[in-house]
C-alpha positions in Angstrom: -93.8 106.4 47.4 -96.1 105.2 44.8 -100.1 104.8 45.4 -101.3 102.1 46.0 -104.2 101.0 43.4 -107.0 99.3 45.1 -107.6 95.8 44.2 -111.3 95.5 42.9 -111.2 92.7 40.5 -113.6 90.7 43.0 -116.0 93.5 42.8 -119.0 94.5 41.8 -119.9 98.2 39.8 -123.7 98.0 38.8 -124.9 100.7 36.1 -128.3 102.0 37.2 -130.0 103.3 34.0 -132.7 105.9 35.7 -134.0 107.0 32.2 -134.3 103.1 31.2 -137.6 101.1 32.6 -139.5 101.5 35.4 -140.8 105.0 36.6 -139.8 104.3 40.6 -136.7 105.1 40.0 -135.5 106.2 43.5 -137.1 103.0 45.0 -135.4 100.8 42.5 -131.7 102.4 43.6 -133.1 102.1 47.3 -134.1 98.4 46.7 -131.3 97.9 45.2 -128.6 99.4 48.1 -130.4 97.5 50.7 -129.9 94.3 48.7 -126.3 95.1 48.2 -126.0 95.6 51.8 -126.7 91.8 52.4 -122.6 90.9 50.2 -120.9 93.2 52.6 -118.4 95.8 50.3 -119.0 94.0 46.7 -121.1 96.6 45.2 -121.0 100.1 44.2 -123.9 101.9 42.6 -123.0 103.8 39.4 -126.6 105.8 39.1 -127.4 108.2 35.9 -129.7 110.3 34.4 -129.4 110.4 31.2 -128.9 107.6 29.1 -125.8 109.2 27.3 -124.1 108.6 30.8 -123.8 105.1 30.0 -120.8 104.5 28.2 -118.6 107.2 30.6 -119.8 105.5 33.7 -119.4 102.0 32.3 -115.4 103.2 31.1 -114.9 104.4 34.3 -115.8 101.1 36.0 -113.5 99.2 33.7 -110.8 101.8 34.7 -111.4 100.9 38.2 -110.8 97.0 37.8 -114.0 96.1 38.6 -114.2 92.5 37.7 -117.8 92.5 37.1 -119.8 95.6 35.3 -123.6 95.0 35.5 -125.9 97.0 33.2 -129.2 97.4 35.4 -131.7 98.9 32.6 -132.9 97.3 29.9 -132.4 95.3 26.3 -131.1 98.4 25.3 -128.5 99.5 28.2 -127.5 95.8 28.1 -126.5 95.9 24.6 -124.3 99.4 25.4 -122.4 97.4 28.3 -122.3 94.9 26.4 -120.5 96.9 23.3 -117.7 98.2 26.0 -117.0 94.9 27.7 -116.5 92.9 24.5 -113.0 91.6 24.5 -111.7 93.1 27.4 -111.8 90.4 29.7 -114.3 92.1 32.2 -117.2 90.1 32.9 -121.3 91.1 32.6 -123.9 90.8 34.7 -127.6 91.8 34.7 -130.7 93.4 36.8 -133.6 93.7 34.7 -135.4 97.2 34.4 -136.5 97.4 30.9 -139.9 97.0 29.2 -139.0 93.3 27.7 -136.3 92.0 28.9 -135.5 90.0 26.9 -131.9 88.7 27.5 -132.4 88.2 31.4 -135.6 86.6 30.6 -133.6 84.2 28.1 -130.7 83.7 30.2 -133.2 82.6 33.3 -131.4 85.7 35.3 -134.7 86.6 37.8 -136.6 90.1 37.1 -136.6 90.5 40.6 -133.9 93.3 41.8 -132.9 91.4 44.8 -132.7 88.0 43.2 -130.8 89.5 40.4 -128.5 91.0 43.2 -128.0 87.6 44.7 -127.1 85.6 41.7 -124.8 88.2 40.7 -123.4 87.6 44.2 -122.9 83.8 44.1 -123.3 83.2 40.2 -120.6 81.9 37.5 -120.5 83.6 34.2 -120.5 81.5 31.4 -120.0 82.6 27.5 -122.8 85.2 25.9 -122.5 84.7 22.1 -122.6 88.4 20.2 -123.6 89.4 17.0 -121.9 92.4 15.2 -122.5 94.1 12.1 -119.9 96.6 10.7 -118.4 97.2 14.1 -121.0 97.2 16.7 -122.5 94.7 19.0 -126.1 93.2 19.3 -128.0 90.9 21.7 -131.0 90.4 20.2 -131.3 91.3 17.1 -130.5 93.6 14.3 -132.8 95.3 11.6 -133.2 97.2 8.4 -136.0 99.2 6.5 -139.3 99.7 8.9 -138.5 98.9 12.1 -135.4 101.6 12.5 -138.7 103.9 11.7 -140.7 102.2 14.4 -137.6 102.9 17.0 -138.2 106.4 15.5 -141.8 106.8 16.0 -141.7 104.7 19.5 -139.2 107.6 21.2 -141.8 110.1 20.1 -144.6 108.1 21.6 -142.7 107.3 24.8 -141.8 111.2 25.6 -145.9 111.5 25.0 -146.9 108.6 27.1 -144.6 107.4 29.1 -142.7 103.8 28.3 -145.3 100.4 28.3 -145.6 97.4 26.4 -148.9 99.5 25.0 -146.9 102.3 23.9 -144.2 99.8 21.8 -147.4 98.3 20.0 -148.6 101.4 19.1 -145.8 102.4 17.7 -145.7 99.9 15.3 -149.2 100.2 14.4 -148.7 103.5 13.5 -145.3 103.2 11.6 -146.5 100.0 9.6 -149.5 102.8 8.6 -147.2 105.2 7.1 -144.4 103.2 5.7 -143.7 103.5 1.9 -139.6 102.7 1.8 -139.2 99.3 0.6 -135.7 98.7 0.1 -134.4 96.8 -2.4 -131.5 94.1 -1.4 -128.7 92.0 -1.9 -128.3 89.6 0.5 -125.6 86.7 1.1 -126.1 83.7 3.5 -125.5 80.5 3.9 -123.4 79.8 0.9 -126.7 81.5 -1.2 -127.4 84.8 -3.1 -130.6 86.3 -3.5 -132.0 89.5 -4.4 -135.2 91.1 -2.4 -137.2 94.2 -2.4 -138.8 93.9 0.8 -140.1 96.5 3.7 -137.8 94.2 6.5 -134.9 92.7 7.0 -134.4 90.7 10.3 -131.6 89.3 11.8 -132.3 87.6 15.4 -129.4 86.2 17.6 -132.2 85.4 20.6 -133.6 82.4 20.4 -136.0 82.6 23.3 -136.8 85.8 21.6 -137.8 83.9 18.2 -139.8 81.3 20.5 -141.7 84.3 22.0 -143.1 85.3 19.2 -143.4 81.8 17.7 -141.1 81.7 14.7 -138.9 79.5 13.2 -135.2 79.3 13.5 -134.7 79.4 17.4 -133.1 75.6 16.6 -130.4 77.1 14.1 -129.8 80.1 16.7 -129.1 77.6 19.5 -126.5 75.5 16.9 -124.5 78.8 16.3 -126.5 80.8 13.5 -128.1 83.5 12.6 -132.1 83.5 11.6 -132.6 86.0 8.7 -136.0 86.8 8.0 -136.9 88.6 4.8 -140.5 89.8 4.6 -141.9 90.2 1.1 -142.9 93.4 -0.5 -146.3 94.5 1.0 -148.8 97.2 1.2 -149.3 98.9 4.1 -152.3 97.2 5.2 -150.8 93.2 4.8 -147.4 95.0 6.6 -150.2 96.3 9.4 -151.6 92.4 9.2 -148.3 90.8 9.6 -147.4 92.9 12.8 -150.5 91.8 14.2 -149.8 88.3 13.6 -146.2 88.5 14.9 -148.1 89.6 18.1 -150.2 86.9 18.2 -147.8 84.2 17.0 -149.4 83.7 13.6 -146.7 84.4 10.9 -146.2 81.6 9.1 -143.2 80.4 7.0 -142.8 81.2 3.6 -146.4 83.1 3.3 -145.5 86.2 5.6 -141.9 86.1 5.5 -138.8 83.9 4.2 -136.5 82.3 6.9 -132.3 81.8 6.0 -129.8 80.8 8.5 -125.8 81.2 8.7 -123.1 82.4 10.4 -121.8 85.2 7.9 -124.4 87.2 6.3 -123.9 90.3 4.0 -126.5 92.5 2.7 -126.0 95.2 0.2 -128.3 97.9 -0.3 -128.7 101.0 -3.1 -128.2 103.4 -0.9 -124.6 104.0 0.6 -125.9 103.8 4.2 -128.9 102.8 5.7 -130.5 102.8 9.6 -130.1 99.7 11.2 -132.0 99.2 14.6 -130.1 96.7 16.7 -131.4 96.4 20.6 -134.2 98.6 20.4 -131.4 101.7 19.6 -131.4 103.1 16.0 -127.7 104.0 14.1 -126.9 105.2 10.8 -124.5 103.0 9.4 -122.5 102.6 6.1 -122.8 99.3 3.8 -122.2 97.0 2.9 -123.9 95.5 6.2 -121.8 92.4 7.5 -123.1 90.1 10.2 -121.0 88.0 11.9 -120.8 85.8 15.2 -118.7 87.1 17.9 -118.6 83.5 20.2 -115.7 84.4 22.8 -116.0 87.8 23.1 -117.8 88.1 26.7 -118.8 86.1 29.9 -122.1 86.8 31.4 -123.1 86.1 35.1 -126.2 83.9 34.8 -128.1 80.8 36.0 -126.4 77.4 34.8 -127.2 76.0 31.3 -128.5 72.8 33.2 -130.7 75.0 34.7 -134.8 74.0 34.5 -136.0 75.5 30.9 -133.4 78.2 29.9 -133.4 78.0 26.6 -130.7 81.4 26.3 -128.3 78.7 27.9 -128.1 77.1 24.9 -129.5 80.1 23.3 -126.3 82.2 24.9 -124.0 79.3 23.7 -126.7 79.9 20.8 -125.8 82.8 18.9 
């Protein structure tokens, strides 16, 4: 007689990141069992360690048939879920636990575990626009020359002090200090050509991201494109001036940086391969560096795009 496989496409397999976010993290997996215990059997908590756990656990969901794999951690550990469920017709959900949050925060999904818990319970997923470069997935954005170095610097200054929004400033304080790398850059975009040698190349596919830190090109996000932001070649004080504007929302637009938008992008660098940051997660990668949209790759369980203010509904229909 054959076994019998157990029919859990209806259910719920939630990925609890323990080294991602808060430091509670026994209260968060007890907060988060008594909320599942309010949708009868539809959960099951997948809890690691170690954040190298994340794509076995996640595989092993998706080998159950779970219908719905939610990545409970932050930008980051939404970004690896995010890389295994494109395309394979499981859907995504979300309970915040990172330092930012940005995608929940964009998608209107609440930053409260048991509101998360209930939406994920009674909410519809609707598309989540990707971006990809050579292969691998974003959410938020992707990077080259100094910030994969502030990524770098940042994991030594969270082991030291534990992670906070304090600790990520720092880290680029520092980094911005000490960078002397510019790299020099061909870049192709929206139909245009143009050659750079600049400390930073940015690529965001978040538009509430963009808004938070008030630059231009959320709009061209939301209509389907990337926002490429070159900065231009700076010493390491004006780089050290332009982080602290970023934080304060003064860049502005063709003084501290140059804005392009499109769909495709390809940069070409000198070097055959380069660190590219993408998610707050830093991987060596070979060029030539193509960015493209991935539009229908993966549903995510969130609020409704009519909902009040969520600009990651259009900003997930976005980018």
């Amino acid at each position: 007689m054959s076994e019998q496989k157990t029919d859990n496409s209806n259910r719920i397999a939630v990925l609890l990141n323990r080294a991602s976010g808060a430091d509670d993290k026994d209260g968060v997996a007890d907060r988060l069992k008594a909320a599942f215990a309010e949708h009868g059997d539809r959960f099951e908590l997948f809890a690691f360690e170690k954040g190298d756990r994340l794509i076995p656990e996640c595989r092993r969901a998706m080998k159950a048939g779970y219908g719905t794999i939610v990545a409970a951690g932050g930008d980051g550990t939404i970004s690896g879920v995010a890389q295994e469920l494109a395309g394979s017709g499981h859907r995504m959900g979300i309970i915040p636990q990172g330092t930012f949050n940005f995608v929940a925060r964009g998608l209107g999904i609440p930053e409260d575990p048991e509101e998360a818990v209930a939406l994920l319970a009674s909410g519809e997923a609707r598309p989540f626009p990707l971006g990809e470069v050579n292969g691998y997935v974003f959410v938020n954005n992707a990077s080259l020359g100094v910030y994969p170095q502030v990524l770098k610097e940042r994991e030594g200054t969270y082991k030291r002090w534990g992670r906070s929004r304090l600790a990520a400033h720092w880290s680029v304080i520092v980094t911005f200090l000490t960078f002397r790398r510019p790299v020099q850059m061909k870049v192709r975009v929206g139909g245009r050509e143009v050659r750079r040698k600049t400390p930073l190349a940015f690529i965001g596919r978040s538009a509430f991201q963009l808004e938070h830190y008030g630059l231009e090109g959320a709009d061209a996000v939301r209509d389907g494109a990337f926002a490429l932001y070159l900065s231009p070649e700076a010493s390491r004080w004006e780089l050290l001036m332009r982080a602290l504007k970023l934080a304060s929302k003064g860049m502005v637009l063709n003084r501290d940086f140059e804005l392009f938008t499109g769909t495709d992008i390809v940069i070409e660098t000198s070097r055959k391969s380069q660190s590219v940051a993408m998610d707050g997660e830093r991987r060596r990668i070979e060029g030539p560096f193509r960015f493209r949209m991935l539009n229908d790759a993966l549903d995510v369980v969130a609020p409704s795009a009519a909902g009040p203010k969520n600009s990651e509904a259009g900003d997930e229909r976005e980018a």
